[in-house]
Gaussian input, Z-matrix of N, CA and C with variables (Angstrom, degrees):
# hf/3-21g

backbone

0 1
 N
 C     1     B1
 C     2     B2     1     A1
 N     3     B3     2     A2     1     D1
 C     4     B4     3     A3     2     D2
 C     5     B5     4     A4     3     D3
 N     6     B6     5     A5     4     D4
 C     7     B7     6     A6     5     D5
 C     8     B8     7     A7     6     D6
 N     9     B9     8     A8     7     D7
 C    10    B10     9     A9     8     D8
 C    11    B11    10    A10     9     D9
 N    12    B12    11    A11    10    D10
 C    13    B13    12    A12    11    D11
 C    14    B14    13    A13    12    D12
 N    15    B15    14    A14    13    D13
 C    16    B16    15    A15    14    D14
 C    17    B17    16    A16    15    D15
 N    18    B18    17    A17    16    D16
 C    19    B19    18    A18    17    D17
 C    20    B20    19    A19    18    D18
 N    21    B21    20    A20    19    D19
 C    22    B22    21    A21    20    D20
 C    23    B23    22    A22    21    D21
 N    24    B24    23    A23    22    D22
 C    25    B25    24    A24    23    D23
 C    26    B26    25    A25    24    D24
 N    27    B27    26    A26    25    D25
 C    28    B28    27    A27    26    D26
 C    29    B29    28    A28    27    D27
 N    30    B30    29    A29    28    D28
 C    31    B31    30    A30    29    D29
 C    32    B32    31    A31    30    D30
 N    33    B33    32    A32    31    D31
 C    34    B34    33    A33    32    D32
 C    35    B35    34    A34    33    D33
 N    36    B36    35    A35    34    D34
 C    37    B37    36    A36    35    D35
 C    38    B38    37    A37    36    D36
 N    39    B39    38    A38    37    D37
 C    40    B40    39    A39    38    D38
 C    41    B41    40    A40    39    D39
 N    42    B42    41    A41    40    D40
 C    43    B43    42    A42    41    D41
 C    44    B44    43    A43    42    D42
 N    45    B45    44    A44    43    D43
 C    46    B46    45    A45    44    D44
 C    47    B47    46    A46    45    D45
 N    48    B48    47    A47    46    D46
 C    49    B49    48    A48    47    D47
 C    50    B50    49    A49    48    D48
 N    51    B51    50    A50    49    D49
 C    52    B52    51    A51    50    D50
 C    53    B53    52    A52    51    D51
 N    54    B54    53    A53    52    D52
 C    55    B55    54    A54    53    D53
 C    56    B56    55    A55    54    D54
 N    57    B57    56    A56    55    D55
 C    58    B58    57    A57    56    D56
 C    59    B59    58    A58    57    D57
 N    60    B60    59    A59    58    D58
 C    61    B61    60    A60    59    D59
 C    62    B62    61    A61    60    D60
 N    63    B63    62    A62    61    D61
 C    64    B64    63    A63    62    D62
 C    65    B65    64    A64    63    D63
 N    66    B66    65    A65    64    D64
 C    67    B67    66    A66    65    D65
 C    68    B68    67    A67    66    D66
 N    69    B69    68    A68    67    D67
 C    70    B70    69    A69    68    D68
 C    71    B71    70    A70    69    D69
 N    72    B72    71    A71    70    D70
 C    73    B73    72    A72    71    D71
 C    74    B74    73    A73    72    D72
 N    75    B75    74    A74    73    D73
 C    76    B76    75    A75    74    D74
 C    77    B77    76    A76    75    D75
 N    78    B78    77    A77    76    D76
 C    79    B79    78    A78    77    D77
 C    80    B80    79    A79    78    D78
 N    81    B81    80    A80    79    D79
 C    82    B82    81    A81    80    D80
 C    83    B83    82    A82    81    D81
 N    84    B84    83    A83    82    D82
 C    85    B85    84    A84    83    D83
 C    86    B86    85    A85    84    D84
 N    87    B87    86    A86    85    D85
 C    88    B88    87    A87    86    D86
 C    89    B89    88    A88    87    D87
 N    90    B90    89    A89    88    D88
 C    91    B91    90    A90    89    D89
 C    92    B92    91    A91    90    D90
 N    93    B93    92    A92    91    D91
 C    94    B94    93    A93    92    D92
 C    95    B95    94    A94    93    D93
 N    96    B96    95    A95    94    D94
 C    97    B97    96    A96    95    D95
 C    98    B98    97    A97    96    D96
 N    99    B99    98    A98    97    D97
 C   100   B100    99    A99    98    D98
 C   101   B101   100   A100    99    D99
 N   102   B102   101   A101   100   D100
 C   103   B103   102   A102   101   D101
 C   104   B104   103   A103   102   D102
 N   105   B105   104   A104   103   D103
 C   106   B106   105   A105   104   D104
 C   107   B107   106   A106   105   D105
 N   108   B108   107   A107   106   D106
 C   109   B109   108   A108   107   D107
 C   110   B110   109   A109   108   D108
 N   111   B111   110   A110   109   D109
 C   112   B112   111   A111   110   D110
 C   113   B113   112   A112   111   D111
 N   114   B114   113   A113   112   D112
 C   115   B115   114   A114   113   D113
 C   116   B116   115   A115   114   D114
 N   117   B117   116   A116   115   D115
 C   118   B118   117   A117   116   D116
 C   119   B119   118   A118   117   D117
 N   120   B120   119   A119   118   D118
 C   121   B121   120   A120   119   D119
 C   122   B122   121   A121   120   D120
 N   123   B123   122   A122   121   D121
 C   124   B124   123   A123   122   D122
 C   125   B125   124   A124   123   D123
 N   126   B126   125   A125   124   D124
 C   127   B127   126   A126   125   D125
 C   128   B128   127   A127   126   D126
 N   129   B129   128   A128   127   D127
 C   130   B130   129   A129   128   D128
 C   131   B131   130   A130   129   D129
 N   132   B132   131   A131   130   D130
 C   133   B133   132   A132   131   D131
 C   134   B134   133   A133   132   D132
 N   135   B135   134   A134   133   D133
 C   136   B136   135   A135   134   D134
 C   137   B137   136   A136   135   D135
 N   138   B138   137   A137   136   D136
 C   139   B139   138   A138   137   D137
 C   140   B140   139   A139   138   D138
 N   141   B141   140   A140   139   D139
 C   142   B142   141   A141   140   D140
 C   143   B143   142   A142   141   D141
 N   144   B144   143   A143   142   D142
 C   145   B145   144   A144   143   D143
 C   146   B146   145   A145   144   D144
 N   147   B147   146   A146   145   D145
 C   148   B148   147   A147   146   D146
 C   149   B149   148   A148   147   D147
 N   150   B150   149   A149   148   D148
 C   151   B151   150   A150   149   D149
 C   152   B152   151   A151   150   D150
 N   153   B153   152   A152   151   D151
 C   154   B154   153   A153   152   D152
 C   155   B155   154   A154   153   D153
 N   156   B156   155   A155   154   D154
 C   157   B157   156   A156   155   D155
 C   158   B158   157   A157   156   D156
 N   159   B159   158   A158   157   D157
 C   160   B160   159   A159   158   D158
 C   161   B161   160   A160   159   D159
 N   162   B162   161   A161   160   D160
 C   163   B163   162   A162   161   D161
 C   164   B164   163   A163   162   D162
 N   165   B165   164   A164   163   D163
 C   166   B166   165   A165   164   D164
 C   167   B167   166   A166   165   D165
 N   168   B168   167   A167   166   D166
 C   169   B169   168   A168   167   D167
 C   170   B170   169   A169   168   D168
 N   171   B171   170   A170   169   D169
 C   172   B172   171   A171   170   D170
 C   173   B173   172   A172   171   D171
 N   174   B174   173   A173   172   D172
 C   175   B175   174   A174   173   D173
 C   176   B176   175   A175   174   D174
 N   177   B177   176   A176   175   D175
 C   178   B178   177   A177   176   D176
 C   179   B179   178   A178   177   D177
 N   180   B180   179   A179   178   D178
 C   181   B181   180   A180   179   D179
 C   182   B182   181   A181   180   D180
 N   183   B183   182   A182   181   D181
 C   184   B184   183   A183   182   D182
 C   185   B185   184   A184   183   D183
 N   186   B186   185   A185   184   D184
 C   187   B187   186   A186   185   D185
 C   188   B188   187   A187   186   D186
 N   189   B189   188   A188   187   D187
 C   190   B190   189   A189   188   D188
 C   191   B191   190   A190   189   D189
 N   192   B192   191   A191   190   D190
 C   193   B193   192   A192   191   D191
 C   194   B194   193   A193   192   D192
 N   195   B195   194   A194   193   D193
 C   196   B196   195   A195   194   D194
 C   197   B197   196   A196   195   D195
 N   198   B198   197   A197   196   D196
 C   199   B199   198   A198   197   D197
 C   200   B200   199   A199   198   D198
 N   201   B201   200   A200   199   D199
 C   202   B202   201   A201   200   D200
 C   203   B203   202   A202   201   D201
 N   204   B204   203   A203   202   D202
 C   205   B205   204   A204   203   D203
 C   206   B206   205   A205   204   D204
 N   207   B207   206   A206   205   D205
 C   208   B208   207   A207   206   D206
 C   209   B209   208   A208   207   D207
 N   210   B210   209   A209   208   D208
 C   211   B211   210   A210   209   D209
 C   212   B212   211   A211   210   D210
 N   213   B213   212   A212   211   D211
 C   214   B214   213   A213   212   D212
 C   215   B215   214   A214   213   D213
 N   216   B216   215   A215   214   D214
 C   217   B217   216   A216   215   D215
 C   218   B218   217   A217   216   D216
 N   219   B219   218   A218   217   D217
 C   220   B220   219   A219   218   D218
 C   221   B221   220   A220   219   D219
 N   222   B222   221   A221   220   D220
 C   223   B223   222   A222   221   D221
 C   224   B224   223   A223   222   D222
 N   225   B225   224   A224   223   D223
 C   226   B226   225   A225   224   D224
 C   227   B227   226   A226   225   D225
 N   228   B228   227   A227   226   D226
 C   229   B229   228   A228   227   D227
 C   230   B230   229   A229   228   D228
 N   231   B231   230   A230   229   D229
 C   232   B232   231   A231   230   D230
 C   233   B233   232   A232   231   D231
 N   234   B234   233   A233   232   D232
 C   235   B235   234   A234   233   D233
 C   236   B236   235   A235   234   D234
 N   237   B237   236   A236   235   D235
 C   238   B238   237   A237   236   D236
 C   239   B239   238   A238   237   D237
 N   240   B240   239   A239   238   D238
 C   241   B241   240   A240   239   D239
 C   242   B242   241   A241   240   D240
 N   243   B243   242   A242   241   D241
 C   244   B244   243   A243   242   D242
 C   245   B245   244   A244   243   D243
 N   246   B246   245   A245   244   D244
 C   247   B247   246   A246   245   D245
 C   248   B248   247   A247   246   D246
 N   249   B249   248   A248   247   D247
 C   250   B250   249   A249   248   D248
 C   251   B251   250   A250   249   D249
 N   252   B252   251   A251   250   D250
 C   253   B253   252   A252   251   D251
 C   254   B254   253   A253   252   D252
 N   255   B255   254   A254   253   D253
 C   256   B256   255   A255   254   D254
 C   257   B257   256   A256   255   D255
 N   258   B258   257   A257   256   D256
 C   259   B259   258   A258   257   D257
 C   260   B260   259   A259   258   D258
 N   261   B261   260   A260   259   D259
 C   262   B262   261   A261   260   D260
 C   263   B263   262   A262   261   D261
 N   264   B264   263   A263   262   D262
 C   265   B265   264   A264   263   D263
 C   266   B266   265   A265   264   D264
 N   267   B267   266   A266   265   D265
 C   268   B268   267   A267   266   D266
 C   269   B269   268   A268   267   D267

   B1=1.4582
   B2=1.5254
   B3=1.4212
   B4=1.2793
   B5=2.0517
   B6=1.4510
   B7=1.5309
   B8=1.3010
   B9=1.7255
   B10=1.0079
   B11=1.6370
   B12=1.2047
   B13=1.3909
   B14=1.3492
   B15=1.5804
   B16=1.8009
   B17=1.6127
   B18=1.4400
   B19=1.6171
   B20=1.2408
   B21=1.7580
   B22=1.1739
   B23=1.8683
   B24=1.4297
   B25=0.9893
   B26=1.6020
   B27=1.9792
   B28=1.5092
   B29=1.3648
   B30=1.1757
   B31=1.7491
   B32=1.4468
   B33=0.9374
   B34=1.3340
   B35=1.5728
   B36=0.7000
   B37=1.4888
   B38=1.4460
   B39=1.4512
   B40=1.5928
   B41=2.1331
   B42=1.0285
   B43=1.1131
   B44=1.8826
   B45=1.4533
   B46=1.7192
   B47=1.6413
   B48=1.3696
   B49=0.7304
   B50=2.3086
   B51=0.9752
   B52=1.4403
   B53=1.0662
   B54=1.8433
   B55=1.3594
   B56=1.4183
   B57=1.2470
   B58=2.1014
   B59=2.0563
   B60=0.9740
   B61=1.5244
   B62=1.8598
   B63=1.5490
   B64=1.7589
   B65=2.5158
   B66=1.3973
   B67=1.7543
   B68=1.4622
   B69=1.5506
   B70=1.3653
   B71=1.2180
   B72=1.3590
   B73=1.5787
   B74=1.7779
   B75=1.5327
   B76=1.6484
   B77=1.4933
   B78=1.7156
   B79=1.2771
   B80=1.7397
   B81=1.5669
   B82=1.5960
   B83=1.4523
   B84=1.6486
   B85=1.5813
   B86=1.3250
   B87=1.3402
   B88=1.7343
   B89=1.7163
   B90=1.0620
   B91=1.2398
   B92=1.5970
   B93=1.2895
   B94=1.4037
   B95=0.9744
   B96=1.1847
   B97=1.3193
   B98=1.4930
   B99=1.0414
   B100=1.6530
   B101=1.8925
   B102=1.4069
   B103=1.3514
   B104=1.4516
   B105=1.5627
   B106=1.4266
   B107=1.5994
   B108=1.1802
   B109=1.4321
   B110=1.8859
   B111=1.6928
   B112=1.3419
   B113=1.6950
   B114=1.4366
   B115=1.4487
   B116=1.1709
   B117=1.8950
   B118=1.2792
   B119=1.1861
   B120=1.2664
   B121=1.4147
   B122=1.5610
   B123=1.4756
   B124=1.6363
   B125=1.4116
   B126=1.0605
   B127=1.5387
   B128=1.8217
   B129=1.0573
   B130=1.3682
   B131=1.1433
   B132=1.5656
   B133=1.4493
   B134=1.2523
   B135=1.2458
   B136=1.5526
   B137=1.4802
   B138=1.9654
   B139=1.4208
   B140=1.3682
   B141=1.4373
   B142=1.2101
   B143=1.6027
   B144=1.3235
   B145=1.2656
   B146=1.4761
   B147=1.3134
   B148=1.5017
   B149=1.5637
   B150=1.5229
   B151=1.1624
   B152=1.7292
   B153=0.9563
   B154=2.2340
   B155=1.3979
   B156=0.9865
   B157=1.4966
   B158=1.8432
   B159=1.5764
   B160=1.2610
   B161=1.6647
   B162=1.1930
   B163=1.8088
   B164=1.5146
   B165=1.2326
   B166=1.3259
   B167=1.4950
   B168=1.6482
   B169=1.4549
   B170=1.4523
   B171=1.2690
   B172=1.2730
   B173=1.4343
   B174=1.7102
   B175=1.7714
   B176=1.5290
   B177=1.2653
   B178=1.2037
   B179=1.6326
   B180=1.9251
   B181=1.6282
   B182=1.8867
   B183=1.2922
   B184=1.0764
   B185=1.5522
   B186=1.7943
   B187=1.6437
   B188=1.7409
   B189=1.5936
   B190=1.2391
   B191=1.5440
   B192=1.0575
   B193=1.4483
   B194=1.7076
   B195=1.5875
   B196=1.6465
   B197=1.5764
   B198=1.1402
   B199=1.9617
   B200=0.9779
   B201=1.6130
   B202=1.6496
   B203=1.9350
   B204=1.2588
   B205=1.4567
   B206=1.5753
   B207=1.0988
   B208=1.4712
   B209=1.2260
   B210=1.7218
   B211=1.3031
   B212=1.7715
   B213=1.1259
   B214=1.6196
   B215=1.3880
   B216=1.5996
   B217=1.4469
   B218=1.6051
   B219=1.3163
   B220=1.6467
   B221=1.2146
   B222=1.3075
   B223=2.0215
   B224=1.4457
   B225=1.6846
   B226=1.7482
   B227=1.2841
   B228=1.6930
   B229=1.2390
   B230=1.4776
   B231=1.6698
   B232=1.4451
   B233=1.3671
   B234=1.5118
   B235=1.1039
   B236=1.6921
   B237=1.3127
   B238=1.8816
   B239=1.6538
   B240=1.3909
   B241=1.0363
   B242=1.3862
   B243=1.6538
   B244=1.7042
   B245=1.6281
   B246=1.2801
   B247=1.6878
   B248=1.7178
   B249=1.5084
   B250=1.3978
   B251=1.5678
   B252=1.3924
   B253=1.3979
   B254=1.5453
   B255=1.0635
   B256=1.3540
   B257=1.6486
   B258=1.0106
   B259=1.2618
   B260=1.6773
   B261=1.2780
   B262=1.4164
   B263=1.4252
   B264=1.4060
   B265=1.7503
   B266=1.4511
   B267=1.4633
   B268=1.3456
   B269=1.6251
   A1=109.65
   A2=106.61
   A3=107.90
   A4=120.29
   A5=99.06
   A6=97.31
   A7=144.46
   A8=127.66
   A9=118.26
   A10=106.40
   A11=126.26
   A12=127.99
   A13=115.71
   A14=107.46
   A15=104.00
   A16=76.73
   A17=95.28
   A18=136.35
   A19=106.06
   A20=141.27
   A21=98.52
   A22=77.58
   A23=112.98
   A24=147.94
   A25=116.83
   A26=111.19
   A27=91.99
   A28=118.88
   A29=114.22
   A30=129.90
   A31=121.50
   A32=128.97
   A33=116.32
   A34=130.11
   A35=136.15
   A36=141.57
   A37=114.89
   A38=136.42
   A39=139.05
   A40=78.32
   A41=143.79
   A42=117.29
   A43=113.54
   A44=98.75
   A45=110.58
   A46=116.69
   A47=129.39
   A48=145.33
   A49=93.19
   A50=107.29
   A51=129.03
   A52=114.76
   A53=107.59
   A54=107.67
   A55=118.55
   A56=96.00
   A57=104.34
   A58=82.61
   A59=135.01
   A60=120.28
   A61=116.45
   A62=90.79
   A63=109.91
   A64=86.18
   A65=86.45
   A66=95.48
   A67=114.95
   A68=120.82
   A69=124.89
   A70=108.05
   A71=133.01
   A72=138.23
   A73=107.79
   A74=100.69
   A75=101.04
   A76=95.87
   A77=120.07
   A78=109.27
   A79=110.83
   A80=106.21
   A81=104.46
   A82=96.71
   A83=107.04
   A84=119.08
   A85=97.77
   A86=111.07
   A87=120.33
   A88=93.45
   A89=123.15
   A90=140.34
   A91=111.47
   A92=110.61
   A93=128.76
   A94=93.67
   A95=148.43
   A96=134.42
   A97=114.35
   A98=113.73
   A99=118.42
   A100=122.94
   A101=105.15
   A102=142.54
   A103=99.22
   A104=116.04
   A105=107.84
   A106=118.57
   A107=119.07
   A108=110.94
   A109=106.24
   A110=115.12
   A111=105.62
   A112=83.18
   A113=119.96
   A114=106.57
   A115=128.88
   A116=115.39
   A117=104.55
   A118=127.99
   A119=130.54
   A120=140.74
   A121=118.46
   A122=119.67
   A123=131.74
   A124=83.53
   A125=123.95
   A126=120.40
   A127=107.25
   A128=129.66
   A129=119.05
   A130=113.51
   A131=135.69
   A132=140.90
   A133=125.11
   A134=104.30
   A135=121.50
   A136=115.77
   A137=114.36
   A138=90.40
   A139=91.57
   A140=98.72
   A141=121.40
   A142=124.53
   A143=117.69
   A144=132.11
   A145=114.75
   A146=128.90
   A147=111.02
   A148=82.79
   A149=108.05
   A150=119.68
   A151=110.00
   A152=118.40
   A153=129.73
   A154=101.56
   A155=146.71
   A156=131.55
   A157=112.73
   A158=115.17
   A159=115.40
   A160=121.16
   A161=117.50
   A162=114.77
   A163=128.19
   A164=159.12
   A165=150.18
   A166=84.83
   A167=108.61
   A168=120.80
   A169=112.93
   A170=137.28
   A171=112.82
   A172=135.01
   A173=107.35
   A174=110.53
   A175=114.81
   A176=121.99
   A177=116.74
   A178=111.82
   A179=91.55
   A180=102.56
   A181=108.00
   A182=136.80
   A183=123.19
   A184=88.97
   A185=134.33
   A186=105.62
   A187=103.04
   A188=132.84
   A189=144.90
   A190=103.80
   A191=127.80
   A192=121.81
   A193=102.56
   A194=119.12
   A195=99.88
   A196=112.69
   A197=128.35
   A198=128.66
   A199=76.51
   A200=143.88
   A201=127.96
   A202=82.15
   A203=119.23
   A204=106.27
   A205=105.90
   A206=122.30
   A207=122.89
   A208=138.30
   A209=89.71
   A210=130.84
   A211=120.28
   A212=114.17
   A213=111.89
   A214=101.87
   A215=103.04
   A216=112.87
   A217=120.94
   A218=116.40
   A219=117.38
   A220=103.29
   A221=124.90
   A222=111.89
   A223=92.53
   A224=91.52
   A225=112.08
   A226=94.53
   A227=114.63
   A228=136.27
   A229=123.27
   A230=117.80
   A231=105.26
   A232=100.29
   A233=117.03
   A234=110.29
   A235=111.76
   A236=90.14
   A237=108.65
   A238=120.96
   A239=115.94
   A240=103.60
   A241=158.33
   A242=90.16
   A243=99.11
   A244=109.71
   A245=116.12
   A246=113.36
   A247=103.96
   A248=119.62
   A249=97.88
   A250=117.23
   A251=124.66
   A252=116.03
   A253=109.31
   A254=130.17
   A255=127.61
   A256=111.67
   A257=128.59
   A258=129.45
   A259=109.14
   A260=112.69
   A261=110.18
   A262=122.95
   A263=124.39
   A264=139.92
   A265=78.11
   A266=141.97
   A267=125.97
   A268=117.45
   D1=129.89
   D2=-179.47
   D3=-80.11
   D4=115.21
   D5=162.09
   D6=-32.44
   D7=89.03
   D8=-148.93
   D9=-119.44
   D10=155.08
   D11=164.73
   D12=-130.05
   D13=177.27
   D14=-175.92
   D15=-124.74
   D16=161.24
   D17=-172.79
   D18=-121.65
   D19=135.07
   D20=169.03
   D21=-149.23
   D22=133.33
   D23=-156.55
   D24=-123.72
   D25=117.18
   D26=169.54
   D27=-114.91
   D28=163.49
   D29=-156.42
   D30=-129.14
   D31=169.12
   D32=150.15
   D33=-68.03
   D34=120.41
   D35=-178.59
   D36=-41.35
   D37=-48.44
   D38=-175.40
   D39=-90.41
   D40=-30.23
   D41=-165.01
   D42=-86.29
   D43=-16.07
   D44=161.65
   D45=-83.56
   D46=-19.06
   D47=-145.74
   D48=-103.58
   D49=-60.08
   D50=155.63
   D51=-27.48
   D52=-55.33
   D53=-163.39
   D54=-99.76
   D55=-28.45
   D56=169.35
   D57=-61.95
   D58=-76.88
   D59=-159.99
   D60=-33.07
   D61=-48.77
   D62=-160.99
   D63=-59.60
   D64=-51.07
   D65=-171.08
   D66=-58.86
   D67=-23.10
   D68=175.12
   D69=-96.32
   D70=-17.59
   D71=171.09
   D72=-64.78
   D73=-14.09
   D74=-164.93
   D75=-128.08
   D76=9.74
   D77=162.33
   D78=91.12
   D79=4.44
   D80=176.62
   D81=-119.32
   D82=175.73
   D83=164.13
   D84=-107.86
   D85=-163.43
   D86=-165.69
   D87=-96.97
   D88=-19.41
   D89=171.31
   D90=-41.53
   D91=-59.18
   D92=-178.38
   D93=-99.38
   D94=-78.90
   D95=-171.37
   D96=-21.50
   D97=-60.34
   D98=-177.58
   D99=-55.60
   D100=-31.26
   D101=169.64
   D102=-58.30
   D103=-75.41
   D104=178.28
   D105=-58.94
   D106=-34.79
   D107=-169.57
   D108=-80.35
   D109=-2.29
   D110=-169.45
   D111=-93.82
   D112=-44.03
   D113=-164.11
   D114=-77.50
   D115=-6.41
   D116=152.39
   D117=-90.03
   D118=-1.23
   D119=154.36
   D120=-50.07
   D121=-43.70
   D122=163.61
   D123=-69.11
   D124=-88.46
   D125=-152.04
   D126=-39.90
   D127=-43.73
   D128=176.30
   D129=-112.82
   D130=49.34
   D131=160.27
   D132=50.27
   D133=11.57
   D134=164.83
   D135=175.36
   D136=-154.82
   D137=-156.50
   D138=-85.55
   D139=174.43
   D140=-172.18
   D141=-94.65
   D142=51.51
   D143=-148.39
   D144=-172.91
   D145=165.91
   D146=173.93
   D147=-115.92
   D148=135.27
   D149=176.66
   D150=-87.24
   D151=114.39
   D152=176.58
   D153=-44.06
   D154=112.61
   D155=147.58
   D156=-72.94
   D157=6.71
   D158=176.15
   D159=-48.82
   D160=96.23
   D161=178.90
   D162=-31.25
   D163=117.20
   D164=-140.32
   D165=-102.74
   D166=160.94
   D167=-173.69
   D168=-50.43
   D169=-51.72
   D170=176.89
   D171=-74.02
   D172=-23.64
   D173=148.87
   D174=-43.27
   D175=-49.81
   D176=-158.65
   D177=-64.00
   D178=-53.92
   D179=174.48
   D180=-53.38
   D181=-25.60
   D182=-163.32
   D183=-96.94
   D184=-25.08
   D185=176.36
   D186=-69.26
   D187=-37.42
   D188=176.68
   D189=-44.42
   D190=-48.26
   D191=-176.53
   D192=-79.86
   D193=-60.47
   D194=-176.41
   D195=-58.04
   D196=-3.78
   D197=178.54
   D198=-74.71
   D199=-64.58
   D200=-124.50
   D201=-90.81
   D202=-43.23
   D203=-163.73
   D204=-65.51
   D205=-43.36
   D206=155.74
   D207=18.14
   D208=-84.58
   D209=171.24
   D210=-74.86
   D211=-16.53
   D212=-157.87
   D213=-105.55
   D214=105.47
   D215=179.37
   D216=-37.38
   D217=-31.70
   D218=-170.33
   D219=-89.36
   D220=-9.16
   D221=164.92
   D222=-76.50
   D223=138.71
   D224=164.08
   D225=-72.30
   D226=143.12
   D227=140.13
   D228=-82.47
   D229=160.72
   D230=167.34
   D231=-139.97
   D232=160.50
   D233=172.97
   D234=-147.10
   D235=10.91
   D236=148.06
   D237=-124.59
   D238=120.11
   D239=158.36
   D240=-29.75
   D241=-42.20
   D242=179.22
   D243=-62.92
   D244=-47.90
   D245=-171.61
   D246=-84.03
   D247=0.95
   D248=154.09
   D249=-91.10
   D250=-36.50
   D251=156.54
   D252=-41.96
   D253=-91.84
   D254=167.22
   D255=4.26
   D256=-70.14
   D257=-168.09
   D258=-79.29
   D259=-33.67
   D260=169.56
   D261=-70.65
   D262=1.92
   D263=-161.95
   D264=-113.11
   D265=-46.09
   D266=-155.89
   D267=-92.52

């Protein structure tokens, strides 16, 4: 008999919901599903996927806005804390 344990993992709800559909469309439960994706992870020393470091739209818009603030002579800079607290209290 094989040694077994439970895992128990929380998620988003529409994002489990997705995936029990996508896993029964292909004939698995999340059960196995989860099974295969842990043992090729051992089997290839990590995950099993190429993970995106691509920024999602509002990362991106927020590096796009600190470039432009950056650059734009009329934002105050600071380069002491105390008088940016200071100025953020007033």
């Amino acid at each position: 008999m094989t040694n077994t344990t439970n895992v128990s993992i929380r998620m988003d709800a529409d994002l489990k919901r997705q995936a029990e559909d996508l896993f029964s469309d292909l004939g698995l439960n999340m059960t196995v599903a989860m099974t295969m994706f842990l043992r090729q992870a051992v089997r290839n020393q990590g995950i099993p996927f190429e993970i995106s470091r691509t920024p999602n739209r509002e990362t991106l818009a927020a590096m796009l806005e600190a470039e432009r603030i950056a650059v734009d002579p009329n934002v105050k800079g600071y380069d002491n804390l105390d008088l940016l607290f200071k100025d953020l209290k007033s």
